[in-house]
C-alpha positions, 0 to 999 in steps of 0.5 A: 460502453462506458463504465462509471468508476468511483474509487474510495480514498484521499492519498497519492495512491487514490490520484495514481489509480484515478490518473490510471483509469482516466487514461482508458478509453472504456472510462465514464464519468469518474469520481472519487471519494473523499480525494484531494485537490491532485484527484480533482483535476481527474475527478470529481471529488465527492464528501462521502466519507470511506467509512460512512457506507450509507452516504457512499451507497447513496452517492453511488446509486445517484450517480450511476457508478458502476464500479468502485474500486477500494483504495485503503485497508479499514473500510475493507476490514469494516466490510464496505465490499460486503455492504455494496456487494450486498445491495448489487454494485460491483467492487473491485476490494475483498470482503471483510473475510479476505481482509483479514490477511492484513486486519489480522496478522495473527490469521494471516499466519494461520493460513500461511503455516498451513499453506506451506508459505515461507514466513518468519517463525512467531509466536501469538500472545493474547495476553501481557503475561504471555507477550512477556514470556515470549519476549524473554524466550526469543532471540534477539533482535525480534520483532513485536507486531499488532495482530489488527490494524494500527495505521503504520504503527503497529510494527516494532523492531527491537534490539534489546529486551529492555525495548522489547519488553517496553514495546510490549507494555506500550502496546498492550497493558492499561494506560499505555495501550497505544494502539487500542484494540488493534493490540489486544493480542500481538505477534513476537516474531522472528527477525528476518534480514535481507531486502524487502520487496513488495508484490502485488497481484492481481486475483479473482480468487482463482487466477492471479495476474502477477504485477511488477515488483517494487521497492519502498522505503520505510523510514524517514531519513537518508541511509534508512535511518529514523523513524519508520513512516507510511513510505518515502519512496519506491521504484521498479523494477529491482535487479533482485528479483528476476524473473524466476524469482517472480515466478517463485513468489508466485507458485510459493506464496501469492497462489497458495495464500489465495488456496488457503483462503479459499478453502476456507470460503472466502473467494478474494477478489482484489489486490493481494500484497506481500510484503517480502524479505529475500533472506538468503534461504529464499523470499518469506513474508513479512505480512500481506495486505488487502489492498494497493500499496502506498507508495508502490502503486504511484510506481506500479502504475506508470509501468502498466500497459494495460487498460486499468478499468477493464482488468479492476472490471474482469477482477471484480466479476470473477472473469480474470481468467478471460483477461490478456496476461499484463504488458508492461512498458520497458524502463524503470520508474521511480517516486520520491515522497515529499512530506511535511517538516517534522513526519511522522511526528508533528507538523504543520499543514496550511502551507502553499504549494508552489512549482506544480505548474513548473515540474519538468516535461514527463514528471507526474506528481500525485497528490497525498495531503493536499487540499485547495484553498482559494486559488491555492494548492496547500498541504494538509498531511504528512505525505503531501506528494509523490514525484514520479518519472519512468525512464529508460534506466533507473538513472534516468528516471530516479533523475528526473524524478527528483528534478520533479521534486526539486521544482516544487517547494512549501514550508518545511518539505522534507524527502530522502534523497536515496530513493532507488541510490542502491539500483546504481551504487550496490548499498544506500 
């Protein structure tokens, strides 16, 4: 019996769960809502907006869609899981209470402190004078961090006080609250050093099937140099993190976050992502988020062998236990983001995409900020695409995923070209 999937978002992280469910042989119709012009060669791309739960209710109910999978973070934290579950439709997603582990840093903490899971030390500051007073009490460098969501904006590392205590301002008093309510309260945190690595799972709230780790890179230039960004690339696996290191993260901190949630009432049905630093006394975490990353996912997938509807289905009725343990293909993968000159600050959108039709034989490329415009292909954001490979090596597939992205070309593309470099070299 076939399955009717809707899956909700626009970035390259929406294309690769499309381009994954497509592949099933358990797949319906799909659709995706509001998608890109990469989704629409999958899909069908609908106008619902992620945020507007009556318009996707309406569209859901027309369509005989039988589950949707949730790709981003605020329509979790608004609760959409909650309003779909509650008229009797099946979502892969948390409800708003298990999104709290990314819309509230502060909660998340919570759990994790009284969980026993590894973390960095913080302090929670609900006002400016007590931010402050943090600030000038913490060794340095620290870390100042929104309790709510801020679209990738919401995490400041800073060197001196003088930037700390200025972040602090910015974030939090008058005119200069940049983030809005999103900083009504913060975090001053400890920094940590050593390699991030993201890892996923996959619960029902009870078992948890672990997914390859993976790598991303956060700021926008070569040598990690530059402004932080939604992520300009990401790889996997990393010859870091073996397996009893996985097994580690697992037992330490993905099993009893999910217990922490629990006992709370809240049974978590979806993705949980750790953000992790290997520090030299283990890993710790450095925030967890409610959903598929971006652009891990775009690495992640290519990996699975495994049939995606059914494990988003099994997940999403509290039947993982029931579910084969994941298989994974062997190799590497790699994906290198092409992104719009100036990101992530201004820039420009409109500009056609040419090389689409020219990548080489096994390039994938998934679509971010893309939008069609007659017959064209153009930009429209500052993440416009992900340029994937898997090969045997990550040599080989850091190869041919920047000869995919070299093939492609619009005005202003700008993408870092030590994507994975360190997996072959020890630093980058």
């Amino acid at each position: 019996m076939s399955t009717n999937v809707l899956v909700v978002g626009s970035g390259a992280r929406e294309h690769a769960l499309i381009w994954k469910l497509a592949a099933s042989n358990r797949i319906g119709q799909l659709f995706c809502t509001p998608g890109n012009a990469g989704t629409s060669l999958l899909s069908e791309n609908l106008i619902a907006k992620a945020t507007d739960f009556d318009a996707l209710t309406r569209e859901i109910e027309a369509r005989g869609i039988d589950l949707v999978v949730v790709g981003p973070e605020d329509p979790l934290a608004r609760g959409l899981a909650d309003h779909l579950q509650a008229r009797g439709h099946l979502v892969f997603g948390p409800t708003a209470a298990g999104a709290r582990i990314e819309s509230s840093k502060m909660w998340a903490k919570e759990i994790m402190v009284a969980k026993g899971v590894p973390v960095g030390h913080a302090v929670a500051c609900n006002s400016l004078q007590a931010a402050l007073d943090a600030v000038y009490d913490a060794p340095l460098p620290l870390v100042i961090k929104a309790d709510g969501l801020a679209a990738g904006k919401g995490v400041v590392i800073c060197e001196t006080r003088a930037e700390a205590e200025a972040t602090v301002r910015a974030f939090m008093s008058g005119a200069d609250n940049a983030l809005g309510d999103a900083a009504d309260a913060i975090l001053v945190e400890e920094f940590l050093e050593g390699m991030e690595v993201s890892f996923l799972a996959i619960t029902d709230g009870t078992t948890v099937l672990p997914l390859t780790p993976a790598c991303d890179y956060k700021r926008a230039y070569d040598n990690d140099l530059g402004p932080n960004t939604g992520g300009m690339g990401a790889y996997t696996p990393s010859a870091a993190v073996d397996r009893d290191l996985v097994h580690r993260m697992i037992d330490e901190i993905i099993v009893p976050t999910v217990a922490g949630m629990s006992e709370r009432g809240i049974i978590y049905h979806g993705v949980l992502y750790a953000g992790m630093m290997l520090t030299t006394s283990g890993p710790k975490v450095l925030e967890f988020n409610c959903r598929f990353g971006d652009p891990e996912t775009q690495v992640i997938l290519p990996m699975l062998d495994a049939d995606l509807v059914g494990l988003c289905e099994a997940t999403a009725r509290g039947e993982l236990a029931a579910f084969p343990a994941l298989d994974w293909f062997p190799g590497a993968c790699v994906g290198v983001v092409l992104a719009s000159g100036g990101y992530p600050g201004d820039y420009t959108t409109g500009h056609p995409i040419t090389g689409l039709d020219a990548v080489p034989d096994n390039g994938i490329v998934f679509h971010a900020g893309t939008t069609r415009r007659g017959d064209d292909v153009v930009t429209a954001g500052g993440r416009v695409l992900t340029c994937v490979a898997r090969g045997e090596t990550i040599g080989d597939a850091r190869d041919l995923a920047y000869a995919t992205a070299r093939a492609i070309s619009f005005d202003g593309v700008q993408y870092r070209t030590d994507i994975a470099l360190r997996e072959l070299v020890g630093d980058g």
